[in-house]
Biopython code that builds the backbone (N, CA, C, O; Angstrom):
import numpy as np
from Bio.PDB.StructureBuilder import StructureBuilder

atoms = [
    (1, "UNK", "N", (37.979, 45.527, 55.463)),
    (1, "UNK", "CA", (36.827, 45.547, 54.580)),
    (1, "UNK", "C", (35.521, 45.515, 55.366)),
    (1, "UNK", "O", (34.565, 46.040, 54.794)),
    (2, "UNK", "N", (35.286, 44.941, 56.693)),
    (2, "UNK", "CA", (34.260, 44.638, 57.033)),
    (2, "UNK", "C", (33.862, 46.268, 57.569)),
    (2, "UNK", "O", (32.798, 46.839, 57.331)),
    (3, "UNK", "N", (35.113, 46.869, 58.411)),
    (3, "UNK", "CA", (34.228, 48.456, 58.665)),
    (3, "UNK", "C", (34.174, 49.033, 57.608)),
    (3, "UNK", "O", (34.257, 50.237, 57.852)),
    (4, "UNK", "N", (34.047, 48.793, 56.165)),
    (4, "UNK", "CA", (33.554, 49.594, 55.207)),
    (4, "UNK", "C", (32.217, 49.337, 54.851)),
    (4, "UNK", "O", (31.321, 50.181, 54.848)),
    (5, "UNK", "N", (32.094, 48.009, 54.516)),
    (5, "UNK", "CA", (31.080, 47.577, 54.655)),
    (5, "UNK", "C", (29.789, 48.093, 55.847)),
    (5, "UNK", "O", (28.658, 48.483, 55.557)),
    (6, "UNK", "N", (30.184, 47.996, 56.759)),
    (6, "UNK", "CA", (29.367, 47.988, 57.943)),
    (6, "UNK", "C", (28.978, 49.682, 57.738)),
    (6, "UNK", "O", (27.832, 50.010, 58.047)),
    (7, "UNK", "N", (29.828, 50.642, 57.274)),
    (7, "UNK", "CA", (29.417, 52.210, 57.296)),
    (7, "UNK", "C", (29.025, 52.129, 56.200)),
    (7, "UNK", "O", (28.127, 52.965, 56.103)),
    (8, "UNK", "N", (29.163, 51.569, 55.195)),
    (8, "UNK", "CA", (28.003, 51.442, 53.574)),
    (8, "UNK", "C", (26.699, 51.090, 54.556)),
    (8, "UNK", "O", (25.764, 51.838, 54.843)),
    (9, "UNK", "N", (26.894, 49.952, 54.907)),
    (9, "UNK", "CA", (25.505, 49.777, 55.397)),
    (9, "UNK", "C", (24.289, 50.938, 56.229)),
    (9, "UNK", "O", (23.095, 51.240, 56.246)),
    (10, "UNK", "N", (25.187, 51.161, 56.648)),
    (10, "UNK", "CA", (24.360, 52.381, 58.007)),
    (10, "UNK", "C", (24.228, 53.842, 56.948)),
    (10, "UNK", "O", (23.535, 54.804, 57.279)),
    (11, "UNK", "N", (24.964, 53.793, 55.742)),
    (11, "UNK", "CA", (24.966, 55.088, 54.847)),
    (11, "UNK", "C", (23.575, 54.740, 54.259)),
    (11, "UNK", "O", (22.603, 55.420, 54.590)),
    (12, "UNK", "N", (23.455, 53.764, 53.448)),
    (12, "UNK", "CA", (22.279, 53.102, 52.909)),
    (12, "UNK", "C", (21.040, 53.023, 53.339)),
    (12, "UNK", "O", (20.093, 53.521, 52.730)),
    (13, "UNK", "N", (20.908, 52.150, 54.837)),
    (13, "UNK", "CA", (19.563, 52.150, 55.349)),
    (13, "UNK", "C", (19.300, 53.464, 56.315)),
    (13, "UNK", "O", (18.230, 53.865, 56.771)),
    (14, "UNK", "N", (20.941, 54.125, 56.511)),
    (14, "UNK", "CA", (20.107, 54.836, 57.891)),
    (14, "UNK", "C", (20.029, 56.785, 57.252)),
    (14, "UNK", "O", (19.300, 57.762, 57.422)),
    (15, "UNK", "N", (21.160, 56.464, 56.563)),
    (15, "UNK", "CA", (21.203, 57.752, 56.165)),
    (15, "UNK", "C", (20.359, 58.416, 54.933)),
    (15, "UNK", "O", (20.390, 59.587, 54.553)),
    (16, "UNK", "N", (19.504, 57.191, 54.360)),
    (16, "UNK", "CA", (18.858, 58.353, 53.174)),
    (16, "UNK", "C", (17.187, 58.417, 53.833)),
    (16, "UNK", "O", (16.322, 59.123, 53.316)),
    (17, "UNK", "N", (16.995, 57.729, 54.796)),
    (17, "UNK", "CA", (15.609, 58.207, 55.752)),
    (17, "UNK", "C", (15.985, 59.749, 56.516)),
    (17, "UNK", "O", (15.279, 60.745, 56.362)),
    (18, "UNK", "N", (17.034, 59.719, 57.222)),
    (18, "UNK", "CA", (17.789, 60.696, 58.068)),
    (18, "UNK", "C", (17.375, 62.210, 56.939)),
    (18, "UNK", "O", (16.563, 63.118, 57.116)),
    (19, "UNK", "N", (18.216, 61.975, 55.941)),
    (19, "UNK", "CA", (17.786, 62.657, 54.876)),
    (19, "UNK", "C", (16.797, 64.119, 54.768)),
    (19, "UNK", "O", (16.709, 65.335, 54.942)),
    (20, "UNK", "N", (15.937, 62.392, 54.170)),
    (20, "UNK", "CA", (14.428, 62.774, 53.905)),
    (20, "UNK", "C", (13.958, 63.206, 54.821)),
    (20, "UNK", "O", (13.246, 64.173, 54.553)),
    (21, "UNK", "N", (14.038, 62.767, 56.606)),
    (21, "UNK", "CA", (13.271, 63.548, 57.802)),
    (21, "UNK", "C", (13.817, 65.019, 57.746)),
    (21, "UNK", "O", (13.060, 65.967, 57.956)),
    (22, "UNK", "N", (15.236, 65.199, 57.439)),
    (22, "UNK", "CA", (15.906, 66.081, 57.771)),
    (22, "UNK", "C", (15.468, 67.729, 56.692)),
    (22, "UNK", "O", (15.175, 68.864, 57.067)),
    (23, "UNK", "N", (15.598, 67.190, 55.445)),
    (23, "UNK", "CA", (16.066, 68.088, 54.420)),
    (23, "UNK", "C", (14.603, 67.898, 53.182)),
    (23, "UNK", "O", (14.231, 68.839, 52.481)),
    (24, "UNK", "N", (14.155, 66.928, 53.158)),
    (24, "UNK", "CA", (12.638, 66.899, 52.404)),
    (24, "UNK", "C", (13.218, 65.582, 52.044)),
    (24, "UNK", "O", (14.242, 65.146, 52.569)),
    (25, "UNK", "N", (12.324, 64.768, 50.850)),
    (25, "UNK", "CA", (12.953, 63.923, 50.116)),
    (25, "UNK", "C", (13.606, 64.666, 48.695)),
    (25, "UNK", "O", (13.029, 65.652, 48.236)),
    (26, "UNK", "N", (14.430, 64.304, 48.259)),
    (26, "UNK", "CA", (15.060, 64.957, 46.912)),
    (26, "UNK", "C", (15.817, 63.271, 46.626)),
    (26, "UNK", "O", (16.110, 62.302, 47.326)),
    (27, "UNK", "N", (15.915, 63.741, 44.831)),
    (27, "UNK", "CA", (17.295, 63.029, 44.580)),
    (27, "UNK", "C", (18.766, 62.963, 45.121)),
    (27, "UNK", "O", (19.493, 62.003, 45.374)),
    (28, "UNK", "N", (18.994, 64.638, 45.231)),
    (28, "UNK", "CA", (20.516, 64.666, 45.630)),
    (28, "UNK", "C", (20.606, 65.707, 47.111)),
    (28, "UNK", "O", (19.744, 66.584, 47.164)),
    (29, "UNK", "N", (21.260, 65.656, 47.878)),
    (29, "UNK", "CA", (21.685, 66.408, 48.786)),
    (29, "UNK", "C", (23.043, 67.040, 48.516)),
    (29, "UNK", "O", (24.010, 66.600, 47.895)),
    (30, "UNK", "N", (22.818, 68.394, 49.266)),
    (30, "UNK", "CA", (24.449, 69.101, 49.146)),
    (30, "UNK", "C", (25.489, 68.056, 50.100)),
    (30, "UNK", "O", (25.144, 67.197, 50.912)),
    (31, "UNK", "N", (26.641, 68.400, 49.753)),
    (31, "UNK", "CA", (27.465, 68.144, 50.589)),
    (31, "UNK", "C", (27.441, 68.279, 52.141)),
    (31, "UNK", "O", (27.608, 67.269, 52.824)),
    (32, "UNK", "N", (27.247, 69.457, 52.702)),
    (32, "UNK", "CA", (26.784, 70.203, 53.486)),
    (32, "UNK", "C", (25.477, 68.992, 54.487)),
    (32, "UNK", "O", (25.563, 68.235, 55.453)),
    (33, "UNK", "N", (24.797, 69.266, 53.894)),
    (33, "UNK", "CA", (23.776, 68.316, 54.814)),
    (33, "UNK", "C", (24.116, 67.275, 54.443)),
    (33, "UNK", "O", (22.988, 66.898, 54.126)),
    (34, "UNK", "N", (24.844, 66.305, 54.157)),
    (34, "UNK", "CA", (25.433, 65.204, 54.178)),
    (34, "UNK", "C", (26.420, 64.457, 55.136)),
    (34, "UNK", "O", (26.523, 63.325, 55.607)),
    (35, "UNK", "N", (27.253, 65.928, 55.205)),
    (35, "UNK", "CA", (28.227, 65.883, 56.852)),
    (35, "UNK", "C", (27.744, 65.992, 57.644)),
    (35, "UNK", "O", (27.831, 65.148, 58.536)),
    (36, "UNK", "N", (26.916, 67.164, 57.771)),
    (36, "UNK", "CA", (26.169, 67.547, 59.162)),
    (36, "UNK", "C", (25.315, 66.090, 60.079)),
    (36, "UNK", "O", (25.348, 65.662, 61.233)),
    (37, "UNK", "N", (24.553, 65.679, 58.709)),
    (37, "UNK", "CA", (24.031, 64.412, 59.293)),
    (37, "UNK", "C", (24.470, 62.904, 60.011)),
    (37, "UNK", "O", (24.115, 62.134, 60.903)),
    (38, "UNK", "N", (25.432, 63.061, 59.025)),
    (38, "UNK", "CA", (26.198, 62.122, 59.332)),
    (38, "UNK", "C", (27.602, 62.606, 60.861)),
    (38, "UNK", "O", (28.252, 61.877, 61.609)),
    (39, "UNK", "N", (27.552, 63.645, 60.763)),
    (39, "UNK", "CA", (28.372, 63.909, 61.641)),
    (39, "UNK", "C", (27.289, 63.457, 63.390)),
    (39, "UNK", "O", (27.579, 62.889, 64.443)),
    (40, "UNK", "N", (26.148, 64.046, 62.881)),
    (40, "UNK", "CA", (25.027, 63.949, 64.017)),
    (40, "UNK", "C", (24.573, 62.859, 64.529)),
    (40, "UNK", "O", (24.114, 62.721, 65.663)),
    (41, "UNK", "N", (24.744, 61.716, 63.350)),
    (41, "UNK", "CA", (24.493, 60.372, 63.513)),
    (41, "UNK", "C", (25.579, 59.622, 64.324)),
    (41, "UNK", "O", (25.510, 58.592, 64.994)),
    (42, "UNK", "N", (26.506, 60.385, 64.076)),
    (42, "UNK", "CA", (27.913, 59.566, 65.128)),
    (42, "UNK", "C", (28.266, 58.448, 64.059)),
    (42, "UNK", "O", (28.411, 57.335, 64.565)),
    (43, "UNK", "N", (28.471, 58.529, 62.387)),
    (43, "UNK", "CA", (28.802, 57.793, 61.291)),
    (43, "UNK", "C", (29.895, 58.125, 61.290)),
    (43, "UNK", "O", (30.371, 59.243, 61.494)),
    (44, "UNK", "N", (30.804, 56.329, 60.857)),
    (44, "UNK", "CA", (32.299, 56.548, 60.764)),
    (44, "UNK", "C", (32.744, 57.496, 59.507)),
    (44, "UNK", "O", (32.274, 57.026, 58.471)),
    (45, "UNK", "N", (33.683, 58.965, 59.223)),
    (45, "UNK", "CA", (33.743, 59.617, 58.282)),
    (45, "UNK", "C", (34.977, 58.956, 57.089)),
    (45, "UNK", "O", (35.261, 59.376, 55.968)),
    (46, "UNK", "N", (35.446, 57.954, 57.745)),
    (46, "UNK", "CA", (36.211, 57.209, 56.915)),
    (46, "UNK", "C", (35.976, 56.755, 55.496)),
    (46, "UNK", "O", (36.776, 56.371, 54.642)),
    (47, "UNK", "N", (34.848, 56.880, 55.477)),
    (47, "UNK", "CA", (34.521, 55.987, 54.331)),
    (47, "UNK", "C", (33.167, 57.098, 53.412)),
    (47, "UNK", "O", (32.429, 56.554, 52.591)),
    (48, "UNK", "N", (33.013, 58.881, 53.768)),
    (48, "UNK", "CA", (31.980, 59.415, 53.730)),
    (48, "UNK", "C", (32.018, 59.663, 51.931)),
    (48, "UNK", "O", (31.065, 60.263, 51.434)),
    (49, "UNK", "N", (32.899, 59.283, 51.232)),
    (49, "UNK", "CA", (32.729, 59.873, 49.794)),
    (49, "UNK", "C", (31.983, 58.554, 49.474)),
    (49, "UNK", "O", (31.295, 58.852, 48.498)),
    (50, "UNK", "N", (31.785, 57.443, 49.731)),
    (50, "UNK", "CA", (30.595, 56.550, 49.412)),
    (50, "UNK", "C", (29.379, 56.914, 49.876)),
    (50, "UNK", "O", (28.515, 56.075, 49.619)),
    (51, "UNK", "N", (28.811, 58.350, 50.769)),
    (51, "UNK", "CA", (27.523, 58.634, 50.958)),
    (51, "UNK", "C", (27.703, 59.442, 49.826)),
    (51, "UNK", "O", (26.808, 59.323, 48.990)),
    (52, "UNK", "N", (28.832, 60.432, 49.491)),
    (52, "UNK", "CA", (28.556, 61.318, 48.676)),
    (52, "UNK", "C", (28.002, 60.753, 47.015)),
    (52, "UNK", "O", (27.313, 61.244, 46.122)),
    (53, "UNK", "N", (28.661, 59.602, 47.199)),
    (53, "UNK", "CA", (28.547, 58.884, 45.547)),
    (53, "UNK", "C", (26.763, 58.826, 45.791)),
    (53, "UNK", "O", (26.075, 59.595, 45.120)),
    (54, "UNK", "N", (26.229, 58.058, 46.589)),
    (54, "UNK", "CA", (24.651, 57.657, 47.095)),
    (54, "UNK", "C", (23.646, 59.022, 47.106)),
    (54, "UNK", "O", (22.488, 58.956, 46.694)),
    (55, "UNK", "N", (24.122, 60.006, 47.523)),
    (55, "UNK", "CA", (23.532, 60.825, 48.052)),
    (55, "UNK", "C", (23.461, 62.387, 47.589)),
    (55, "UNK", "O", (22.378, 62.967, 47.670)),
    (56, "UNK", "N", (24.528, 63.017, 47.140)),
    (56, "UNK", "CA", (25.028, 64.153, 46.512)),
    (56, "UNK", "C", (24.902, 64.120, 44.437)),
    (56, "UNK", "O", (24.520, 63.264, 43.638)),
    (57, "UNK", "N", (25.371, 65.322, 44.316)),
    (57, "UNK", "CA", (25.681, 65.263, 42.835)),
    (57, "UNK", "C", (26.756, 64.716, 42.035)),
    (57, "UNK", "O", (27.425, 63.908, 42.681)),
    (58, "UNK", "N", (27.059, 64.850, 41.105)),
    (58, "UNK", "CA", (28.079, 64.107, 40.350)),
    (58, "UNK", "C", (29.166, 65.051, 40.526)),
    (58, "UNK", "O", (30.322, 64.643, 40.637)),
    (59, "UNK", "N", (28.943, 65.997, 40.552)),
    (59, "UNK", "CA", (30.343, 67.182, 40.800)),
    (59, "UNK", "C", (31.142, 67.202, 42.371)),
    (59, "UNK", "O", (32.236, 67.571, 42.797)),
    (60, "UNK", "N", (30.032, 66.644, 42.875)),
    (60, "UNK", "CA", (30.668, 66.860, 44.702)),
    (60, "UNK", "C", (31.177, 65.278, 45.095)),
    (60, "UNK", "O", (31.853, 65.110, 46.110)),
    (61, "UNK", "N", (30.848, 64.271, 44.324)),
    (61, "UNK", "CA", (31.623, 63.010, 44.656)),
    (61, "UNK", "C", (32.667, 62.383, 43.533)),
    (61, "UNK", "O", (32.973, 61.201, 43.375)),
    (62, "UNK", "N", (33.135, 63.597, 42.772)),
    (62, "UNK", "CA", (33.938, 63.476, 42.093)),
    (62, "UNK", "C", (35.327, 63.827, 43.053)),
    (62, "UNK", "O", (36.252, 63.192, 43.558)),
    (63, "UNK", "N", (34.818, 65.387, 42.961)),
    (63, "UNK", "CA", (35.544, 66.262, 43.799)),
    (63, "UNK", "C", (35.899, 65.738, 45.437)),
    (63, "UNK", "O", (36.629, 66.319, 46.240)),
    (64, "UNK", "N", (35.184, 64.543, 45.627)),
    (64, "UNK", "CA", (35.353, 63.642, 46.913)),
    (64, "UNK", "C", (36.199, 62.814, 47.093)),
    (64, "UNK", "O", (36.909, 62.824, 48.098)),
    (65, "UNK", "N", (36.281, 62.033, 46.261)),
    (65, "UNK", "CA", (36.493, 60.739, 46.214)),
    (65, "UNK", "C", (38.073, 60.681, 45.813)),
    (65, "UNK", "O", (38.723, 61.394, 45.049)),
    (66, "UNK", "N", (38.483, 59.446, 46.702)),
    (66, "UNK", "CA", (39.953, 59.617, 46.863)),
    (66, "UNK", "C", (40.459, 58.865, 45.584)),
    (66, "UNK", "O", (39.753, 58.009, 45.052)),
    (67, "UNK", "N", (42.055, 59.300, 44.961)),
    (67, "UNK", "CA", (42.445, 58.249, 43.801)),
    (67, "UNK", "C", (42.097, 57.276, 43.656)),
    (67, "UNK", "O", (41.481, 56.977, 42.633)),
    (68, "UNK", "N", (42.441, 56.129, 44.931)),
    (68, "UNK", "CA", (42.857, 55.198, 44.704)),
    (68, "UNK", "C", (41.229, 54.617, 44.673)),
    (68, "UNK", "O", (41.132, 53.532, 45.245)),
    (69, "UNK", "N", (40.327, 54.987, 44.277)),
    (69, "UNK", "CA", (38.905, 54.694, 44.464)),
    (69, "UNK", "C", (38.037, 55.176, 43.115)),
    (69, "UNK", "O", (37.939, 56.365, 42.810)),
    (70, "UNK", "N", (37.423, 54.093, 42.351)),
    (70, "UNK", "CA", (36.172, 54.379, 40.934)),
    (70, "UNK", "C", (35.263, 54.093, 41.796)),
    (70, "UNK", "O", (35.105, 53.353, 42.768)),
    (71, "UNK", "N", (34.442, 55.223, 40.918)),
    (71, "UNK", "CA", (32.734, 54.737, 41.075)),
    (71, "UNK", "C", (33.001, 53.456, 40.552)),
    (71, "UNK", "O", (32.409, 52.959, 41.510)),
    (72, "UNK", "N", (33.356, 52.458, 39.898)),
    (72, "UNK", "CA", (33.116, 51.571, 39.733)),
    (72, "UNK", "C", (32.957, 50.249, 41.146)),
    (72, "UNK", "O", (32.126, 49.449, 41.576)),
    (73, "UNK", "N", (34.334, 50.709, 41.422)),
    (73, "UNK", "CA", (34.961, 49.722, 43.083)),
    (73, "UNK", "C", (33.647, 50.263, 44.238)),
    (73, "UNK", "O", (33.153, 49.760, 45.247)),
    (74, "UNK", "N", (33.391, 51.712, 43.368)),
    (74, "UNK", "CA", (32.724, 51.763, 44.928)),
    (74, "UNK", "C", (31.138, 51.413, 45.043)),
    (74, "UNK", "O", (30.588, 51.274, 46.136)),
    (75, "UNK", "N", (30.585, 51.309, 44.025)),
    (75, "UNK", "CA", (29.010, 50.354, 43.289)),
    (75, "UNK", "C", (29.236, 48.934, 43.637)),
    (75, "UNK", "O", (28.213, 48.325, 43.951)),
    (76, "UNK", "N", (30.370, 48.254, 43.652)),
    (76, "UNK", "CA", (30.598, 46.774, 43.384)),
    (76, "UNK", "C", (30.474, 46.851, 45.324)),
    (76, "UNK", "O", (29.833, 45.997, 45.936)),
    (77, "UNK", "N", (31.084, 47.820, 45.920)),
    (77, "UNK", "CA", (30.823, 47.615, 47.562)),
    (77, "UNK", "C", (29.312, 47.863, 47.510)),
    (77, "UNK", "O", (28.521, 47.015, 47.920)),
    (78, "UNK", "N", (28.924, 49.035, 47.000)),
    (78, "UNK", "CA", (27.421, 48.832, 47.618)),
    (78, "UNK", "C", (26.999, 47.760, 46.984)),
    (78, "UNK", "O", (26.346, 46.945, 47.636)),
    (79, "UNK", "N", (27.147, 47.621, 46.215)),
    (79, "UNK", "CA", (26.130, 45.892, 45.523)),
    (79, "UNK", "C", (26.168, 44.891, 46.525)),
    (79, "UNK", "O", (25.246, 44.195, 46.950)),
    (80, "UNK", "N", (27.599, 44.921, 46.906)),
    (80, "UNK", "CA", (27.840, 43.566, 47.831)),
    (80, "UNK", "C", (26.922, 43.877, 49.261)),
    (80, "UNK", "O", (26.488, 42.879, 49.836)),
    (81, "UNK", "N", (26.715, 44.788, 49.657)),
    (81, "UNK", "CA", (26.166, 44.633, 50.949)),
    (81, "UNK", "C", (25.133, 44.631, 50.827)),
    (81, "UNK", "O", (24.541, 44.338, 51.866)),
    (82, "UNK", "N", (24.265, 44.913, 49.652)),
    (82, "UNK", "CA", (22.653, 44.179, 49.384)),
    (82, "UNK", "C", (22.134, 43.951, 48.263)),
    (82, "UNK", "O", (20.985, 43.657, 47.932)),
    (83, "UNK", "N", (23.373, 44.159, 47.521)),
    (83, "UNK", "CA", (22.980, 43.276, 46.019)),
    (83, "UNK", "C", (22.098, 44.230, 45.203)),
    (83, "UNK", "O", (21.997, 43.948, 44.009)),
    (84, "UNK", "N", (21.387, 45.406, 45.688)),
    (84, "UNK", "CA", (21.174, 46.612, 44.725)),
    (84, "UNK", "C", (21.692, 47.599, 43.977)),
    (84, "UNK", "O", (21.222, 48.225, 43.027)),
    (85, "UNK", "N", (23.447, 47.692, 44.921)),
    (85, "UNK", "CA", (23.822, 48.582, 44.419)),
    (85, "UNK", "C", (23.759, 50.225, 44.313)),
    (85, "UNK", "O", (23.268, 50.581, 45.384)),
    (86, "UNK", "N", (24.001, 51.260, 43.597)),
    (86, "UNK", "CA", (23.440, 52.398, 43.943)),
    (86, "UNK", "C", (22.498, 53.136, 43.245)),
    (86, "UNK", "O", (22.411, 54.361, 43.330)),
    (87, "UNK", "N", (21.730, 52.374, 42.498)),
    (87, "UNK", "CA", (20.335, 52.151, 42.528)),
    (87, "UNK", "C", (19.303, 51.846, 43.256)),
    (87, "UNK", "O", (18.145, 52.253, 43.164)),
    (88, "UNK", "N", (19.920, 50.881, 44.210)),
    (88, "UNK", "CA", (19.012, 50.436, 45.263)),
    (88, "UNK", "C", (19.255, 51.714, 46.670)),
    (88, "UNK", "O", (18.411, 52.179, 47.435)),
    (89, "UNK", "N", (20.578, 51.953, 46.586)),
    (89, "UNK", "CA", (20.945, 52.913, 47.480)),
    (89, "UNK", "C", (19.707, 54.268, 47.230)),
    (89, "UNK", "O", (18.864, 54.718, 48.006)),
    (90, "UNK", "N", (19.943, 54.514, 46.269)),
    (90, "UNK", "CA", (18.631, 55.977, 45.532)),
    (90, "UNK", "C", (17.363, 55.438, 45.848)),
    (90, "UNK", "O", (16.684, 55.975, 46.723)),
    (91, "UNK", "N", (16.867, 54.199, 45.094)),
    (91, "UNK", "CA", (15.787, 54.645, 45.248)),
    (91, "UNK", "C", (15.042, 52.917, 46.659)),
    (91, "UNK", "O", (13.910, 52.816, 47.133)),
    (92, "UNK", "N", (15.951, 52.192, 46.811)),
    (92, "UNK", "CA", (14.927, 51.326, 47.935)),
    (92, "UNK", "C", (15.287, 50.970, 49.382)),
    (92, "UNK", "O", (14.941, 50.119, 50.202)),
    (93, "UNK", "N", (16.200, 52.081, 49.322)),
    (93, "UNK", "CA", (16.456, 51.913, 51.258)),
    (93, "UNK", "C", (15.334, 52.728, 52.103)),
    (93, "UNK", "O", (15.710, 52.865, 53.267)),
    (94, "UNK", "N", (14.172, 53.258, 51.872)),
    (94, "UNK", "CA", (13.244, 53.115, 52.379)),
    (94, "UNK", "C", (12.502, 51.802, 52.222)),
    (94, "UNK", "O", (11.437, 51.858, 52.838)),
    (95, "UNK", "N", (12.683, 50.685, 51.638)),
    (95, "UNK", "CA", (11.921, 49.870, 51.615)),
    (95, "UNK", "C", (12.341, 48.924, 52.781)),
    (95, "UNK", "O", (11.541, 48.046, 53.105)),
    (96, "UNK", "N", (13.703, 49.046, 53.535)),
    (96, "UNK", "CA", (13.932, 47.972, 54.375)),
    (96, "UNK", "C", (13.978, 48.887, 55.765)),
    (96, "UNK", "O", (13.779, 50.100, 55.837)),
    (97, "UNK", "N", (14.349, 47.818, 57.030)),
    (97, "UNK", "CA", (15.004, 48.501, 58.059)),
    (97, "UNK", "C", (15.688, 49.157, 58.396)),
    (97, "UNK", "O", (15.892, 49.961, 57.486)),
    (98, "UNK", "N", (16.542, 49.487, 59.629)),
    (98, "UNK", "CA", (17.543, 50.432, 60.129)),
    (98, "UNK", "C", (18.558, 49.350, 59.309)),
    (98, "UNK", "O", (19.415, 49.981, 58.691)),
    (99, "UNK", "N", (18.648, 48.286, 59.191)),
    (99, "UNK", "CA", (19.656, 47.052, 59.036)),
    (99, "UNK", "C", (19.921, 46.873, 59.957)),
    (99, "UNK", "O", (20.923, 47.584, 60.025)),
    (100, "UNK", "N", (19.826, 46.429, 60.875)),
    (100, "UNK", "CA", (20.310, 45.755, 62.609)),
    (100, "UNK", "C", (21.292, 46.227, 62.959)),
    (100, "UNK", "O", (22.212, 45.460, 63.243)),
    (101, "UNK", "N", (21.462, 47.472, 63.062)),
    (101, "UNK", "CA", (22.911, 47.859, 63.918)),
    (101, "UNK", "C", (22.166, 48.827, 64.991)),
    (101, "UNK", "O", (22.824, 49.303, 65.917)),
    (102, "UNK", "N", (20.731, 49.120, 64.843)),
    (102, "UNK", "CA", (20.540, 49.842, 65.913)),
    (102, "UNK", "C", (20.803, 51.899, 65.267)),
    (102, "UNK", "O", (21.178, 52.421, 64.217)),
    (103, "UNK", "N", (20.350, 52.398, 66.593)),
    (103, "UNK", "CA", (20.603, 53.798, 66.466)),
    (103, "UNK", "C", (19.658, 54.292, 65.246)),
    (103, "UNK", "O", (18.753, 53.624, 64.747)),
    (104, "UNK", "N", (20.106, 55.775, 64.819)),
    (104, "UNK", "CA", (19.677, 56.284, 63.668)),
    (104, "UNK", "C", (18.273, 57.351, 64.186)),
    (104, "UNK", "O", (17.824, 57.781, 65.248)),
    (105, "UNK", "N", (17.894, 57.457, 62.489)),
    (105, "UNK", "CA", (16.804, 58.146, 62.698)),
    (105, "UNK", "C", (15.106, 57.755, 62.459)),
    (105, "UNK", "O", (14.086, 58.441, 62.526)),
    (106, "UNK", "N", (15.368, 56.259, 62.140)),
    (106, "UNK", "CA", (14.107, 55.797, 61.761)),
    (106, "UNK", "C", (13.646, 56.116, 60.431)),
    (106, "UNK", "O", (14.516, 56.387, 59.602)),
    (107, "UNK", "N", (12.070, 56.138, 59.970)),
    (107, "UNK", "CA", (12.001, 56.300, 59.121)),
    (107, "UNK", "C", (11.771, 57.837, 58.544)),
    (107, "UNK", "O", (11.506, 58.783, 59.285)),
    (108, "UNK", "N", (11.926, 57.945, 56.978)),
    (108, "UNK", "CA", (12.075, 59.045, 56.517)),
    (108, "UNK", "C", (11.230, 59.596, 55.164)),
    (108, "UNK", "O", (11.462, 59.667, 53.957)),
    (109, "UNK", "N", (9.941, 59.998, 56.207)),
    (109, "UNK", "CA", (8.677, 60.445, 55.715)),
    (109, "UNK", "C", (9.407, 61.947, 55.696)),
    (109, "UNK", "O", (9.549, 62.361, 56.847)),
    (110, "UNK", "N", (9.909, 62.873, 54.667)),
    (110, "UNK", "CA", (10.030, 64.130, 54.828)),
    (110, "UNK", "C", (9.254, 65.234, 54.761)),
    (110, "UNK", "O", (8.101, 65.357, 54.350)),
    (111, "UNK", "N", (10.193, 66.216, 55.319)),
    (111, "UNK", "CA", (9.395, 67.639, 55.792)),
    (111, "UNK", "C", (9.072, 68.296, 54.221)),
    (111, "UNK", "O", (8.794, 67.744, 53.157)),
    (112, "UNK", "N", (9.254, 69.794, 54.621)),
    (112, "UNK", "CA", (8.872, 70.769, 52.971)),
    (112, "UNK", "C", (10.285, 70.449, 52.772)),
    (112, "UNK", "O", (11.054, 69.732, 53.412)),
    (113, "UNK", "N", (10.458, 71.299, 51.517)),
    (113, "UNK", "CA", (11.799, 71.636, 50.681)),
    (113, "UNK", "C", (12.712, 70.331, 50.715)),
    (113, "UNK", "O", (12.746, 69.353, 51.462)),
    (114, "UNK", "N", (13.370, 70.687, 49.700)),
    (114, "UNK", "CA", (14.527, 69.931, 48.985)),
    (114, "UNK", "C", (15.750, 70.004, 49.251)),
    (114, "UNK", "O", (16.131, 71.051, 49.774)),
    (115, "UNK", "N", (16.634, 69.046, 49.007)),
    (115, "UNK", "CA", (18.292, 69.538, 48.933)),
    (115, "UNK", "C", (18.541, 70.209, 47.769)),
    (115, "UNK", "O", (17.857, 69.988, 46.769)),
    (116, "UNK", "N", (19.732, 71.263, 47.775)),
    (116, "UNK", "CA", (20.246, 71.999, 47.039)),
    (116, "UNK", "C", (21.120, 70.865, 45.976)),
    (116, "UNK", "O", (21.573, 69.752, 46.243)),
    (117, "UNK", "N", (21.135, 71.485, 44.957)),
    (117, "UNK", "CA", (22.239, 70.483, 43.721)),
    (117, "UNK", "C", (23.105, 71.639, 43.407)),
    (117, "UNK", "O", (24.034, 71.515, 42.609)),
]
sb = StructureBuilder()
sb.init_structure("model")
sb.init_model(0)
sb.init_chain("A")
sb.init_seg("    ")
for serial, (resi, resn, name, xyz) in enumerate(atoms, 1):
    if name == "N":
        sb.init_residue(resn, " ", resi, " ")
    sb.init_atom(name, np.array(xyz, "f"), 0.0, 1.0, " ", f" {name:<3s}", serial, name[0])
structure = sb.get_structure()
């Protein structure tokens, strides 16, 4: 549980700045720039259909996400690692740090254009 946790975490604070530097700010990102980034970031992929739930559309983290796993189980993990949830995931992980693990991309003032839905 704890390396799930620990890659929620780094999905949360590091990856929706990464994002926004990367791809503009938007609500949702494709799939596509979701891996890429995360692939670039050197993020564990074990656990990547919890960026897709955070980060993508409702059709691509459906189509993600393994059986044995609800959006429900997987909100109750992000809640637990900062008590926002994936609400807080959308809209206030620009409001904190990298979260102390180091690395990443800093913050995520974005360029032009949007992610694709």
């Amino acid at each position: 549980m704890f390396g799930k946790k620990s890659t929620v975490r780094k999905y949360k604070y590091k990856l929706r700045p990464a994002l926004a530097k990367r791809y503009g700010g938007s609500a949702t990102y494709t799939k596509g720039q979701v891996d890429k980034t995360v692939d670039e970031m050197g993020f564990d992929r074990r656990h990547i259909h919890y960026a897709y739930l955070m980060y993508c559309d409702t059709a691509t983290y459906k189509a993600n996400t393994p059986e044995n796993e609800s959006t429900e189980s997987m909100n109750s993990t992000i809640s637990s690692v900062s008590g926002a949830g994936i609400l807080g995931a959308l809209f206030g992980a620009s409001y904190y740090s990298d979260g102390g693990d180091g690395g990443g991309f800093g913050g995520g003032d974005g360029g032009g254009g949007g992610g694709d839905s």
